[in-house]
mmCIF entry with sequence, helices, sheets and N, C-alpha, C, O atoms, coordinates in Angstrom:
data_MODEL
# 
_entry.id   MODEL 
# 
_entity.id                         1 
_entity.type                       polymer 
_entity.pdbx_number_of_molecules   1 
# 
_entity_poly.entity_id                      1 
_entity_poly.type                           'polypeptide(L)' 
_entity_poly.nstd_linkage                   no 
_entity_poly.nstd_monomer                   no 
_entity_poly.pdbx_seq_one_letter_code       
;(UNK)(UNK)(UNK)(UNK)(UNK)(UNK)(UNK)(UNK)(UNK)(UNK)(UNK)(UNK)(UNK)(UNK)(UNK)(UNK)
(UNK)(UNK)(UNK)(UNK)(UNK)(UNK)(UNK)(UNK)(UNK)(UNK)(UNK)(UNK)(UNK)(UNK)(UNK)(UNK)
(UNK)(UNK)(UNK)(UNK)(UNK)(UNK)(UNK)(UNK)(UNK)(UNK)(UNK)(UNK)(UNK)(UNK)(UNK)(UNK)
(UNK)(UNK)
;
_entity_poly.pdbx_seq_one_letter_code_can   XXXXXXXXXXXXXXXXXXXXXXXXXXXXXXXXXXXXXXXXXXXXXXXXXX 
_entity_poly.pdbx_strand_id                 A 
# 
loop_
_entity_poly_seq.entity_id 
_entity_poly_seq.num 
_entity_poly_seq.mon_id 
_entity_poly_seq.hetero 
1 1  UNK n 
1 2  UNK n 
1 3  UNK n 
1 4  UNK n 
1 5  UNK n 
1 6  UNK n 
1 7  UNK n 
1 8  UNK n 
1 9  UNK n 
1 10 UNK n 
1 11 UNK n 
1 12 UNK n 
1 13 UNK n 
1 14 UNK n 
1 15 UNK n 
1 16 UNK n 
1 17 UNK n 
1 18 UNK n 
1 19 UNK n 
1 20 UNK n 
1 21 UNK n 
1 22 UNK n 
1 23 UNK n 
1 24 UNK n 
1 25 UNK n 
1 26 UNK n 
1 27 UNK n 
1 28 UNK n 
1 29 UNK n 
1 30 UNK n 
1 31 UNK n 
1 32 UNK n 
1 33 UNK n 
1 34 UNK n 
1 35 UNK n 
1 36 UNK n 
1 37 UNK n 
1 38 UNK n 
1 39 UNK n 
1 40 UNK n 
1 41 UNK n 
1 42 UNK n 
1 43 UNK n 
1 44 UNK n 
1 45 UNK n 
1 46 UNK n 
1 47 UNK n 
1 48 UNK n 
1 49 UNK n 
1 50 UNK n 
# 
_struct_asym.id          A 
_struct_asym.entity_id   1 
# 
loop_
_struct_conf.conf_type_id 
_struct_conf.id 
_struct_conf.pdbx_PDB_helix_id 
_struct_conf.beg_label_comp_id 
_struct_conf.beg_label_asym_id 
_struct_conf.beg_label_seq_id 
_struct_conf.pdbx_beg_PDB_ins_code 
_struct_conf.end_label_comp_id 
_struct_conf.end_label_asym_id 
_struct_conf.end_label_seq_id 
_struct_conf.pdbx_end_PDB_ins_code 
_struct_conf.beg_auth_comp_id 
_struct_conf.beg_auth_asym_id 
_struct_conf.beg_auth_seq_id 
_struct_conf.end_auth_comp_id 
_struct_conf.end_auth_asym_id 
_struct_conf.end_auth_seq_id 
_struct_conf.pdbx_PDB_helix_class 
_struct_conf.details 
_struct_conf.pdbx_PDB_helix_length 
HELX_P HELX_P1 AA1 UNK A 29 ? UNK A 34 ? UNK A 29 UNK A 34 1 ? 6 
HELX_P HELX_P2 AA2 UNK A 35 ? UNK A 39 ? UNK A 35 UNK A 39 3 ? 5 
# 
_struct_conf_type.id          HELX_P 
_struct_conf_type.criteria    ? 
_struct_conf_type.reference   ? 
# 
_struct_sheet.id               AA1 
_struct_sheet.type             ? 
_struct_sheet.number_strands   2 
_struct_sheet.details          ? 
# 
_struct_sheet_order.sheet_id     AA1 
_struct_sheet_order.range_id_1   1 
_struct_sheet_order.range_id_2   2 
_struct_sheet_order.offset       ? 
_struct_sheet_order.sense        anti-parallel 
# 
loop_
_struct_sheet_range.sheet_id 
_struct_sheet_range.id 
_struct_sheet_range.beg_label_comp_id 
_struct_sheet_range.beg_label_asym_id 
_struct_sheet_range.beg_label_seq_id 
_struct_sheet_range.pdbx_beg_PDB_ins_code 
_struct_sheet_range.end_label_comp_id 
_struct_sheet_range.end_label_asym_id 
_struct_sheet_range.end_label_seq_id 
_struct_sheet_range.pdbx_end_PDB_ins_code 
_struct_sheet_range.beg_auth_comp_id 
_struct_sheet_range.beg_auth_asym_id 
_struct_sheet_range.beg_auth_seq_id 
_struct_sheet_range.end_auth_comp_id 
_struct_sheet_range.end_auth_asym_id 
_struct_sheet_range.end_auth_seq_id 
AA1 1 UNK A 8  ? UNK A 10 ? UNK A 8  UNK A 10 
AA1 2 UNK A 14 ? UNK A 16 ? UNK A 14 UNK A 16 
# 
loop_
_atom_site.group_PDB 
_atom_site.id 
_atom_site.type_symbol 
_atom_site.label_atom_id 
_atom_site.label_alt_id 
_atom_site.label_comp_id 
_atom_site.label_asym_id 
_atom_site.label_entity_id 
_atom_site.label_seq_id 
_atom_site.pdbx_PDB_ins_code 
_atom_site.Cartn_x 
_atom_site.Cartn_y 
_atom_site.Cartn_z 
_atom_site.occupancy 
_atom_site.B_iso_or_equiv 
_atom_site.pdbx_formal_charge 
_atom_site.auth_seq_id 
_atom_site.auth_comp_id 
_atom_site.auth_asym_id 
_atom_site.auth_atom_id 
_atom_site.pdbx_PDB_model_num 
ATOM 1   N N  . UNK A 1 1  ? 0.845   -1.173  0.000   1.00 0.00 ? 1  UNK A N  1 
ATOM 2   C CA . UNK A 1 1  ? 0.000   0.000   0.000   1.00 0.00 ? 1  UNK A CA 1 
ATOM 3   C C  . UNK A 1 1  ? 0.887   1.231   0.000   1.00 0.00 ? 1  UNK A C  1 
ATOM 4   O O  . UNK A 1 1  ? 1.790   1.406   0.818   1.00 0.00 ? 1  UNK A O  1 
ATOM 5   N N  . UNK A 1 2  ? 0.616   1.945   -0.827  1.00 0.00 ? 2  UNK A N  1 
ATOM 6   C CA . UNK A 1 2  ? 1.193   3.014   -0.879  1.00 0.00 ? 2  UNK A CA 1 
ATOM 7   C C  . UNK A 1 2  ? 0.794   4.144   0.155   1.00 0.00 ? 2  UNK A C  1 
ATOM 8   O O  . UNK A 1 2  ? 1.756   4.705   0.679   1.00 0.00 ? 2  UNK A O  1 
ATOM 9   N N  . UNK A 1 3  ? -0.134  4.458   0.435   1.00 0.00 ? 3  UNK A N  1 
ATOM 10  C CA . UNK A 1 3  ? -1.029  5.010   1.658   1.00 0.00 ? 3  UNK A CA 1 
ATOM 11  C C  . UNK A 1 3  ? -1.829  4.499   2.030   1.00 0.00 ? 3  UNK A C  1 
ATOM 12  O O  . UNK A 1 3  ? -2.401  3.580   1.445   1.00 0.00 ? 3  UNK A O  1 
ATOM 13  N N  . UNK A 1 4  ? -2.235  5.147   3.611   1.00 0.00 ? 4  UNK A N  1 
ATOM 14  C CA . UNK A 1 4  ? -3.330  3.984   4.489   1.00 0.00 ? 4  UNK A CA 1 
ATOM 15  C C  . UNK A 1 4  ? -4.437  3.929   3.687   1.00 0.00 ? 4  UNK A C  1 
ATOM 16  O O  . UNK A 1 4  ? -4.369  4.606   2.661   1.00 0.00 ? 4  UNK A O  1 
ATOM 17  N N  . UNK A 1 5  ? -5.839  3.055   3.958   1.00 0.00 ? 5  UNK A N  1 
ATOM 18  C CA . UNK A 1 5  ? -6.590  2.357   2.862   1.00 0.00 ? 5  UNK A CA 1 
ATOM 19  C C  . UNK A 1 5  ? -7.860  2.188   3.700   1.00 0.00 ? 5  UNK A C  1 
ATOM 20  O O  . UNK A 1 5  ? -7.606  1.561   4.729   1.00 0.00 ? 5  UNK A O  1 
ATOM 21  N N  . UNK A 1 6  ? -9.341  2.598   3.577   1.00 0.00 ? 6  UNK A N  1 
ATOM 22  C CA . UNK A 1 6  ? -10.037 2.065   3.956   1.00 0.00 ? 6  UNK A CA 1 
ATOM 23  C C  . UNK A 1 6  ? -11.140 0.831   4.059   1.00 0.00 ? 6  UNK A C  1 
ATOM 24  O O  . UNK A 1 6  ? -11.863 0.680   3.074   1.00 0.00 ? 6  UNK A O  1 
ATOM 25  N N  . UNK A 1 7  ? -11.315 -0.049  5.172   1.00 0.00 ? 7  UNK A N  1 
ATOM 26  C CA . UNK A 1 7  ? -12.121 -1.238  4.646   1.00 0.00 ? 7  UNK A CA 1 
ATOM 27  C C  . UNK A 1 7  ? -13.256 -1.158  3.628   1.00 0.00 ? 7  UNK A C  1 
ATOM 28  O O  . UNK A 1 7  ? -14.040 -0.212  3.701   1.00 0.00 ? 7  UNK A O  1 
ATOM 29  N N  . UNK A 1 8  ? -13.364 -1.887  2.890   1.00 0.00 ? 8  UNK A N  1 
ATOM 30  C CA . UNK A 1 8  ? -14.217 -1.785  1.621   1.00 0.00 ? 8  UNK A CA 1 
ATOM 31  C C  . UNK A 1 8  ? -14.426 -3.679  1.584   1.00 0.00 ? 8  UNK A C  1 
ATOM 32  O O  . UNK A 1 8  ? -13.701 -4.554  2.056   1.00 0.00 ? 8  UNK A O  1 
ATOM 33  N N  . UNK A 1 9  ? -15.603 -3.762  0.887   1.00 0.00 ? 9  UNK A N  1 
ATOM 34  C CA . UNK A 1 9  ? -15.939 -5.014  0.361   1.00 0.00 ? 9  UNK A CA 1 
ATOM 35  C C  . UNK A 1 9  ? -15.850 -5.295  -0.628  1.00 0.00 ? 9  UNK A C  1 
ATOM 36  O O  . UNK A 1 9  ? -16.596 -4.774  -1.457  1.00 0.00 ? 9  UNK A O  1 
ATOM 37  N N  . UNK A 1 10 ? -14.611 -6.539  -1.125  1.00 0.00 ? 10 UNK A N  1 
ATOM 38  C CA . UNK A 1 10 ? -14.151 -6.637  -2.388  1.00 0.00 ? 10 UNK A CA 1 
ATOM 39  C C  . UNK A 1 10 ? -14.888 -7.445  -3.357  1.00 0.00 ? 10 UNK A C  1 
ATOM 40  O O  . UNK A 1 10 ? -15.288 -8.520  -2.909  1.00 0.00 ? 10 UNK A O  1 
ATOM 41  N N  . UNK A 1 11 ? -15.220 -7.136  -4.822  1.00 0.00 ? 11 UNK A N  1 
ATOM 42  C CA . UNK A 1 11 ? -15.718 -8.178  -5.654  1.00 0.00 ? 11 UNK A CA 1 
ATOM 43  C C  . UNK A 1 11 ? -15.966 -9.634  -5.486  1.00 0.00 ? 11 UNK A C  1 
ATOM 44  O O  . UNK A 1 11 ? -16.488 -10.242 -6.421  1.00 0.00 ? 11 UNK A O  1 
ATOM 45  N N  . UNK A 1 12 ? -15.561 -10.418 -4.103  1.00 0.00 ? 12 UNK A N  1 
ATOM 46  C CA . UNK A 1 12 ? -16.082 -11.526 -3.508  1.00 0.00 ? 12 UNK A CA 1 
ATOM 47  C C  . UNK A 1 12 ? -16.443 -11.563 -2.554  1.00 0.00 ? 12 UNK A C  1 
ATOM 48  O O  . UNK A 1 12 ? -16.309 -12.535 -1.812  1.00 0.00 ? 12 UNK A O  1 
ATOM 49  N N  . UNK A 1 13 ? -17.293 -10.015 -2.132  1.00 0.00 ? 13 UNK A N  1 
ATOM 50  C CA . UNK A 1 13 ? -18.039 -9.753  -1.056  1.00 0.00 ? 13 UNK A CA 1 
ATOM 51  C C  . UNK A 1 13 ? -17.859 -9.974  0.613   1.00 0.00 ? 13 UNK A C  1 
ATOM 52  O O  . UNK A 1 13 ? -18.617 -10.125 1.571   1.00 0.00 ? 13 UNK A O  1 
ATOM 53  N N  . UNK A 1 14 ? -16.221 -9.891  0.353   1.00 0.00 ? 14 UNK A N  1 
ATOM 54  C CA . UNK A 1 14 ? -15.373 -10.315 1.776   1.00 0.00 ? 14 UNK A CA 1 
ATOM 55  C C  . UNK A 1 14 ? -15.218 -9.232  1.887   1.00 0.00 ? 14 UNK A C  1 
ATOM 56  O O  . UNK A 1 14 ? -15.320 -8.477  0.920   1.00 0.00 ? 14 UNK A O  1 
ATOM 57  N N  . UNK A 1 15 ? -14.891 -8.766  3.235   1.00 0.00 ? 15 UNK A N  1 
ATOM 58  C CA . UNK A 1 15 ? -14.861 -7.019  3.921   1.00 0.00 ? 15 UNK A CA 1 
ATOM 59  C C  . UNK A 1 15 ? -13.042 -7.387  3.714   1.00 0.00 ? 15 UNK A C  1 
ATOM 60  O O  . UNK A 1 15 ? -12.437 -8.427  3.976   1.00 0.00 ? 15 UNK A O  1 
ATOM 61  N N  . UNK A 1 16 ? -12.660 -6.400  3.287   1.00 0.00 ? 16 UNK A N  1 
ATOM 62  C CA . UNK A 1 16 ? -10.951 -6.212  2.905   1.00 0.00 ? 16 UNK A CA 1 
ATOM 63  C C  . UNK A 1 16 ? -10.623 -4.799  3.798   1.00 0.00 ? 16 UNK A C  1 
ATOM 64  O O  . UNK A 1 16 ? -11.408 -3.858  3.675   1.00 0.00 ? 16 UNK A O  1 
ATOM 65  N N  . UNK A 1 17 ? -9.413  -4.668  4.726   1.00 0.00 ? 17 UNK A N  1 
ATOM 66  C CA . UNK A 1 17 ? -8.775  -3.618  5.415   1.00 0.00 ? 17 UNK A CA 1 
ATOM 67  C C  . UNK A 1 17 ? -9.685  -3.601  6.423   1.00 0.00 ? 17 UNK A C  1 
ATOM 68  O O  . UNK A 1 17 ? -10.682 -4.273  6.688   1.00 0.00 ? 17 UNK A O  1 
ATOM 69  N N  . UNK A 1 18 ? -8.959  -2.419  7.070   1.00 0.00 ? 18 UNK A N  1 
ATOM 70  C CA . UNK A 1 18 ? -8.343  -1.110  6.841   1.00 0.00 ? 18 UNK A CA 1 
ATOM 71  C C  . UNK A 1 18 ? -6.768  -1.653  6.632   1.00 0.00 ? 18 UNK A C  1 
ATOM 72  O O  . UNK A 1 18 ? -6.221  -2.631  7.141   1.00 0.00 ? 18 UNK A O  1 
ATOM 73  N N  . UNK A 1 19 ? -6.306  -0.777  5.807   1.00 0.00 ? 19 UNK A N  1 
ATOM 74  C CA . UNK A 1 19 ? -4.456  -0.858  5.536   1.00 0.00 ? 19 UNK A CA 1 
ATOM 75  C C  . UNK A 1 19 ? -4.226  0.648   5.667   1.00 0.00 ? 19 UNK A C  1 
ATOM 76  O O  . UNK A 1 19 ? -4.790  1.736   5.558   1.00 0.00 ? 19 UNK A O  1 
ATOM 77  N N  . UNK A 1 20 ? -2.793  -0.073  6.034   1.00 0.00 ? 20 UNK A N  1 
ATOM 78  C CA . UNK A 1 20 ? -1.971  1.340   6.799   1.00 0.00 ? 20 UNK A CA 1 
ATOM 79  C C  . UNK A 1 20 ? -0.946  1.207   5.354   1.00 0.00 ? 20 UNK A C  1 
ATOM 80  O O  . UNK A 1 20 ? -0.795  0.256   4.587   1.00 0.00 ? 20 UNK A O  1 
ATOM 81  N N  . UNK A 1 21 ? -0.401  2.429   5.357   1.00 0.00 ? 21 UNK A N  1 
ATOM 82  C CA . UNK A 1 21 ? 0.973   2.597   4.280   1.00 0.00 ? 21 UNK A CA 1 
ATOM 83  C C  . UNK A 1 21 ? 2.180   1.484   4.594   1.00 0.00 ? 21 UNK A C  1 
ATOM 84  O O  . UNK A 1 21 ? 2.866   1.511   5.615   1.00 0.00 ? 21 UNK A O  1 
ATOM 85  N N  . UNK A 1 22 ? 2.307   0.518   3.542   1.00 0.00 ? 22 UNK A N  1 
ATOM 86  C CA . UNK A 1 22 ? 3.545   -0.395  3.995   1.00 0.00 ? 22 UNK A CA 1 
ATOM 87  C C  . UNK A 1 22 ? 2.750   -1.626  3.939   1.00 0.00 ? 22 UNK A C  1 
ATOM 88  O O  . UNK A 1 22 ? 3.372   -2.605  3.527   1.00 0.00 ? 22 UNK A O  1 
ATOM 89  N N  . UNK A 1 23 ? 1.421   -1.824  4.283   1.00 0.00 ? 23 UNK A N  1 
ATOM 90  C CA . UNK A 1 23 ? 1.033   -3.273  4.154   1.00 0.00 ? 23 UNK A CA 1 
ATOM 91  C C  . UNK A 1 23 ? 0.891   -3.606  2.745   1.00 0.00 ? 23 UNK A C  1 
ATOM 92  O O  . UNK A 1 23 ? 0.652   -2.838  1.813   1.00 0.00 ? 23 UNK A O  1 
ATOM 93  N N  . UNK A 1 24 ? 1.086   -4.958  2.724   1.00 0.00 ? 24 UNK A N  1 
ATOM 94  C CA . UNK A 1 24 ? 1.314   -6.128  1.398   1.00 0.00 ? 24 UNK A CA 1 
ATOM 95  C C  . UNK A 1 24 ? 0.178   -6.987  1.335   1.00 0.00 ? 24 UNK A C  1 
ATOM 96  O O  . UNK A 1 24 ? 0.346   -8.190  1.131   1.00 0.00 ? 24 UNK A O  1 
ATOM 97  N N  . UNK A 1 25 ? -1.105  -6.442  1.506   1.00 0.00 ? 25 UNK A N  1 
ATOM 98  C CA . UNK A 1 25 ? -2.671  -7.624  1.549   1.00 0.00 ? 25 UNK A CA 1 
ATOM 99  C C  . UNK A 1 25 ? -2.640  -8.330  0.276   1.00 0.00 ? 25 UNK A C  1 
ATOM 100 O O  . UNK A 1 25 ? -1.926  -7.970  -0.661  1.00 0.00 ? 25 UNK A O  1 
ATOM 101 N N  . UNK A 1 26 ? -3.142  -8.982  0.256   1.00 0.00 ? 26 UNK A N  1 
ATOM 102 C CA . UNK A 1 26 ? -3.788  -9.993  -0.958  1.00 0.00 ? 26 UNK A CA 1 
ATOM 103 C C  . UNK A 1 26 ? -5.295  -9.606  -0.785  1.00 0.00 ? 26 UNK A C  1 
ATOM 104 O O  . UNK A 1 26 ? -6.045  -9.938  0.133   1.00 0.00 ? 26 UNK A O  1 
ATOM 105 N N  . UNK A 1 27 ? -5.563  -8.839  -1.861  1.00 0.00 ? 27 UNK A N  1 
ATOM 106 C CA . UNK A 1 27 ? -6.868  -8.997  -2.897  1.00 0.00 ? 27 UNK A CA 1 
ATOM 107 C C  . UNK A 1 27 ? -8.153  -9.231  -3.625  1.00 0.00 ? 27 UNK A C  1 
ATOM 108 O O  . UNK A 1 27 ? -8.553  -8.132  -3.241  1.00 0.00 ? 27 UNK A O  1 
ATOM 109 N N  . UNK A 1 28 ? -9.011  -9.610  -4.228  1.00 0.00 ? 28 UNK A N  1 
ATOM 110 C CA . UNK A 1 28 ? -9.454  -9.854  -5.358  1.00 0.00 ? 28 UNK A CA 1 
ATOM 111 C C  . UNK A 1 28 ? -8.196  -8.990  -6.328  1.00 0.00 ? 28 UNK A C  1 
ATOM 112 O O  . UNK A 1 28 ? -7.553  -7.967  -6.092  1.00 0.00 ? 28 UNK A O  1 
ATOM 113 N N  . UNK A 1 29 ? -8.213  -10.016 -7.593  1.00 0.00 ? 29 UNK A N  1 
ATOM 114 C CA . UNK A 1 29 ? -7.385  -8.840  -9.097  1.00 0.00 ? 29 UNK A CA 1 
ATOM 115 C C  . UNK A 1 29 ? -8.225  -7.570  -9.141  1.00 0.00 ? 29 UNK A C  1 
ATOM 116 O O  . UNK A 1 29 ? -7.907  -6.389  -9.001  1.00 0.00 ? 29 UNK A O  1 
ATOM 117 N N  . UNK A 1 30 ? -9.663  -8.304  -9.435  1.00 0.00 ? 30 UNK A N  1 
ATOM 118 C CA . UNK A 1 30 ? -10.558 -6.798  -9.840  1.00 0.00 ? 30 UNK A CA 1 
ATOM 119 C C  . UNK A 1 30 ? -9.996  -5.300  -8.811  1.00 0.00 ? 30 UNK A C  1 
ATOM 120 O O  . UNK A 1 30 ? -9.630  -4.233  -9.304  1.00 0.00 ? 30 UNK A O  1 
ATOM 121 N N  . UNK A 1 31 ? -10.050 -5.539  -7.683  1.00 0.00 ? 31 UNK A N  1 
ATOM 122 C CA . UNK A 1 31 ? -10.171 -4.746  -6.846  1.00 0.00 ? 31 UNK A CA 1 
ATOM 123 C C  . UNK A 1 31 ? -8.230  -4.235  -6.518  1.00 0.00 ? 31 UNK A C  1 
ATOM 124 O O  . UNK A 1 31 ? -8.002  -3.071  -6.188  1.00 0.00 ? 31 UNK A O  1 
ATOM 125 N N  . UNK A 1 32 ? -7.257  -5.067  -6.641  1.00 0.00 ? 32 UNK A N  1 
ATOM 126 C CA . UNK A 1 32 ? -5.922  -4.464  -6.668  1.00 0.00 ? 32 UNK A CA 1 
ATOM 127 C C  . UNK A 1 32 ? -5.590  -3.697  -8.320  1.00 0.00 ? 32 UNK A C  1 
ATOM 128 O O  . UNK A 1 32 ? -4.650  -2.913  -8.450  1.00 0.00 ? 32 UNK A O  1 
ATOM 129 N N  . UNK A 1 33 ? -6.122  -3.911  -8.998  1.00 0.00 ? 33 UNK A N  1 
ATOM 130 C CA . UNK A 1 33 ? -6.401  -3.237  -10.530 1.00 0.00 ? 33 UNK A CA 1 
ATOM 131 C C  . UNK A 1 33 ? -6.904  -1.788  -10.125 1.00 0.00 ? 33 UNK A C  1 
ATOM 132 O O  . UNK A 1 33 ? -6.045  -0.949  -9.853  1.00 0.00 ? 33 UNK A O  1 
ATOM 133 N N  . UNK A 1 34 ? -7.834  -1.551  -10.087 1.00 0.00 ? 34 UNK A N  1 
ATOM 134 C CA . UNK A 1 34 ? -8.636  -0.141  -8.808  1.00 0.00 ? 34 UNK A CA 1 
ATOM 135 C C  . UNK A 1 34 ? -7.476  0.370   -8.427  1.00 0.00 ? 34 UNK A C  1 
ATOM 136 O O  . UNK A 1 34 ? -6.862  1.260   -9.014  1.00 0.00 ? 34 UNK A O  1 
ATOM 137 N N  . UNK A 1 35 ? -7.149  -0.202  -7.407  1.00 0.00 ? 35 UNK A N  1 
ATOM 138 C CA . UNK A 1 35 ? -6.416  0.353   -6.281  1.00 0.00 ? 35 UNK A CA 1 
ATOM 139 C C  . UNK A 1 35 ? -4.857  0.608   -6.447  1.00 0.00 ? 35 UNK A C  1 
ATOM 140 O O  . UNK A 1 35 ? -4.181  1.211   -5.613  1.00 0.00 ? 35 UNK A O  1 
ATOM 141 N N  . UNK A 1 36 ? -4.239  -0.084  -7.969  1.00 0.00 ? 36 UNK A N  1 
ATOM 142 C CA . UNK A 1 36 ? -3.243  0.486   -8.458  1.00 0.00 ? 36 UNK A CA 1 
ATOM 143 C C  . UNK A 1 36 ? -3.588  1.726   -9.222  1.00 0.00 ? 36 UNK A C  1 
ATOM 144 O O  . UNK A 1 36 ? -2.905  2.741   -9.359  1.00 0.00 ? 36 UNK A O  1 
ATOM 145 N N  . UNK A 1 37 ? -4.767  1.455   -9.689  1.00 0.00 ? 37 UNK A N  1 
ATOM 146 C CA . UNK A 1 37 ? -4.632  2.599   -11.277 1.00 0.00 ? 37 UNK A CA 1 
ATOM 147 C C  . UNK A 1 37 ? -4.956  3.490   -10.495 1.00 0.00 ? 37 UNK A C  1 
ATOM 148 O O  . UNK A 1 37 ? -4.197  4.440   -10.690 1.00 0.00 ? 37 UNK A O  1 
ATOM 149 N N  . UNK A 1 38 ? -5.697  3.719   -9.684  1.00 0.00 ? 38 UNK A N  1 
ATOM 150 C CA . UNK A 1 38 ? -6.264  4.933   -8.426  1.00 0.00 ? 38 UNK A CA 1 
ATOM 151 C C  . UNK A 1 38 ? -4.223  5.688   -7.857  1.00 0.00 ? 38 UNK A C  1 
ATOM 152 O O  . UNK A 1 38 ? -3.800  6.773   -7.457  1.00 0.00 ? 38 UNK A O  1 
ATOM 153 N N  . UNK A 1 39 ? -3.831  4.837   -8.050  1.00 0.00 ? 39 UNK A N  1 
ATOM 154 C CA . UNK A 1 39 ? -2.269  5.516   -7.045  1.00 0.00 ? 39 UNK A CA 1 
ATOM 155 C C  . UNK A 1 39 ? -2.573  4.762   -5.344  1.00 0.00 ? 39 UNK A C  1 
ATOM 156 O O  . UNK A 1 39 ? -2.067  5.355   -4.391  1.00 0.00 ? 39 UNK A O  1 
ATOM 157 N N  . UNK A 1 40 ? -3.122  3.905   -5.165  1.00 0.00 ? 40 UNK A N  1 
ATOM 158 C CA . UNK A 1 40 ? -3.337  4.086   -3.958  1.00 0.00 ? 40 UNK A CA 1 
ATOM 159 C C  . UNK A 1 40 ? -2.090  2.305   -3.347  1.00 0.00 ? 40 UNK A C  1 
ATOM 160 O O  . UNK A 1 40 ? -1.837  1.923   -2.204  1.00 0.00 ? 40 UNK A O  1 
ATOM 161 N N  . UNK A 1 41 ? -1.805  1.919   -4.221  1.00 0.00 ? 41 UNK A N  1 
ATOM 162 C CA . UNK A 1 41 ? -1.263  0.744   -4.129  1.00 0.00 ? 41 UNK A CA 1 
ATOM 163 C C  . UNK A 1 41 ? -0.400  0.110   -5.365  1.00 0.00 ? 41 UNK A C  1 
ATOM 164 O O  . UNK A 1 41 ? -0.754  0.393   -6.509  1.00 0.00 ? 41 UNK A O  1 
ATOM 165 N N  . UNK A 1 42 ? 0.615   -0.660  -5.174  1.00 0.00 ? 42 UNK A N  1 
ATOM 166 C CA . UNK A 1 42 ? 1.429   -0.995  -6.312  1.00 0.00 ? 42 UNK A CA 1 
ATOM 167 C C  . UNK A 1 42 ? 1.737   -2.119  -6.428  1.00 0.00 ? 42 UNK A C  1 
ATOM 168 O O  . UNK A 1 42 ? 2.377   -2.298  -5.391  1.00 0.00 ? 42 UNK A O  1 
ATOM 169 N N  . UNK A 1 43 ? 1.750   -3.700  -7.342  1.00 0.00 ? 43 UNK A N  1 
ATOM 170 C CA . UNK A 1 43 ? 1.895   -4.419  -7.470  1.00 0.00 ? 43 UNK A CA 1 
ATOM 171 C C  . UNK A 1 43 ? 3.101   -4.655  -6.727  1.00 0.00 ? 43 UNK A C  1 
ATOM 172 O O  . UNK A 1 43 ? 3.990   -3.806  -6.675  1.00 0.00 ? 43 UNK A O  1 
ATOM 173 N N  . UNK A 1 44 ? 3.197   -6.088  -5.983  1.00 0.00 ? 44 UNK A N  1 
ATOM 174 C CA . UNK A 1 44 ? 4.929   -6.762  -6.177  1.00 0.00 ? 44 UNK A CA 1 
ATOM 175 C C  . UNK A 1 44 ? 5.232   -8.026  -6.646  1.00 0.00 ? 44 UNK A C  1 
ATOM 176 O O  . UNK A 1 44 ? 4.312   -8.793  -6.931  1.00 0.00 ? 44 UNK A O  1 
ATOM 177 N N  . UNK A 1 45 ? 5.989   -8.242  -6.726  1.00 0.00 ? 45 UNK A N  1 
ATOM 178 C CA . UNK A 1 45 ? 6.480   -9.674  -7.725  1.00 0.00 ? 45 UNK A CA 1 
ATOM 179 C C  . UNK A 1 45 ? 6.257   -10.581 -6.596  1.00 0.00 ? 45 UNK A C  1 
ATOM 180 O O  . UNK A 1 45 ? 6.584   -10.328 -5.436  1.00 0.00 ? 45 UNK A O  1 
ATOM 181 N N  . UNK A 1 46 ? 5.586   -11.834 -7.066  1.00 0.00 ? 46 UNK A N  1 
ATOM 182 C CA . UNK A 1 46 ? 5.421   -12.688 -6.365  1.00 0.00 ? 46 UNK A CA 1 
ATOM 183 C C  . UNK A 1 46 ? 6.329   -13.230 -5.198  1.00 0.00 ? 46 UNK A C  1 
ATOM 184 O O  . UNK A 1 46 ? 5.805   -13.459 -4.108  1.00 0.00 ? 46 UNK A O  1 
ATOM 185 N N  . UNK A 1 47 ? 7.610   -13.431 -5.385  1.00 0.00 ? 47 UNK A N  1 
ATOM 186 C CA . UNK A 1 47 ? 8.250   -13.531 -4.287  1.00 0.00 ? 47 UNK A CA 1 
ATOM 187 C C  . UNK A 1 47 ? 8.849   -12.453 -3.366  1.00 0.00 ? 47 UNK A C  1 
ATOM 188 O O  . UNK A 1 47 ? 9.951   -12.433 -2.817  1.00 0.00 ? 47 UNK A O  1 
ATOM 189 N N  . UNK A 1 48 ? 7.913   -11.625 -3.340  1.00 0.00 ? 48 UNK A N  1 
ATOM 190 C CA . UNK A 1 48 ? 8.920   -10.188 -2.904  1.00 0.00 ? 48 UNK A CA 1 
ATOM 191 C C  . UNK A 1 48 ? 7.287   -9.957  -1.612  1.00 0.00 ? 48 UNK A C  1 
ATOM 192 O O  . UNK A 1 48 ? 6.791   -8.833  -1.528  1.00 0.00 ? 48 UNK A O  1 
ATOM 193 N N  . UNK A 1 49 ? 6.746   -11.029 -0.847  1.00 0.00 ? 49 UNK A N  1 
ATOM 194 C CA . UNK A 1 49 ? 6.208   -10.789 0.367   1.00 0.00 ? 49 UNK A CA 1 
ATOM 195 C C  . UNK A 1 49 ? 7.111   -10.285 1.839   1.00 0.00 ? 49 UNK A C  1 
ATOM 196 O O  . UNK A 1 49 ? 6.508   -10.276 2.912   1.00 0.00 ? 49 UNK A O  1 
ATOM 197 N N  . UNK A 1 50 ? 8.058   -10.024 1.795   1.00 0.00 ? 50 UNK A N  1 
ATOM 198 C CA . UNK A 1 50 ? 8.872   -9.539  3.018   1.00 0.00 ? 50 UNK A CA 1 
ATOM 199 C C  . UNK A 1 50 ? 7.928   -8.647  3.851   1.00 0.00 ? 50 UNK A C  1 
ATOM 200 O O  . UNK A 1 50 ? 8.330   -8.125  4.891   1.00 0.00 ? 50 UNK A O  1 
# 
């Protein structure tokens, strides 16, 4: 997350967050698609969960 994030219910109707700046959540695609193109979050390469 690029900045903190509020809980929202994602395209599989699971309640997702709140995220703070720095967390690495997992998703729905639909909804990390959003939330990149918005600026609000940025993909990472699969092995890069640290």
């Amino acid at each position: 997350m690029k900045n903190d994030f509020p809980e929202f219910t994602g395209t599989d109707l699971e309640i997702y967050g709140p995220y703070e700046e720095g967390d690495k959540p997992r998703v729905p695609e639909d909804n990390a698609d959003i939330m990149v193109n918005r600026g609000n979050a940025e993909y990472l390469d699969e092995g890069d969960e640290s």
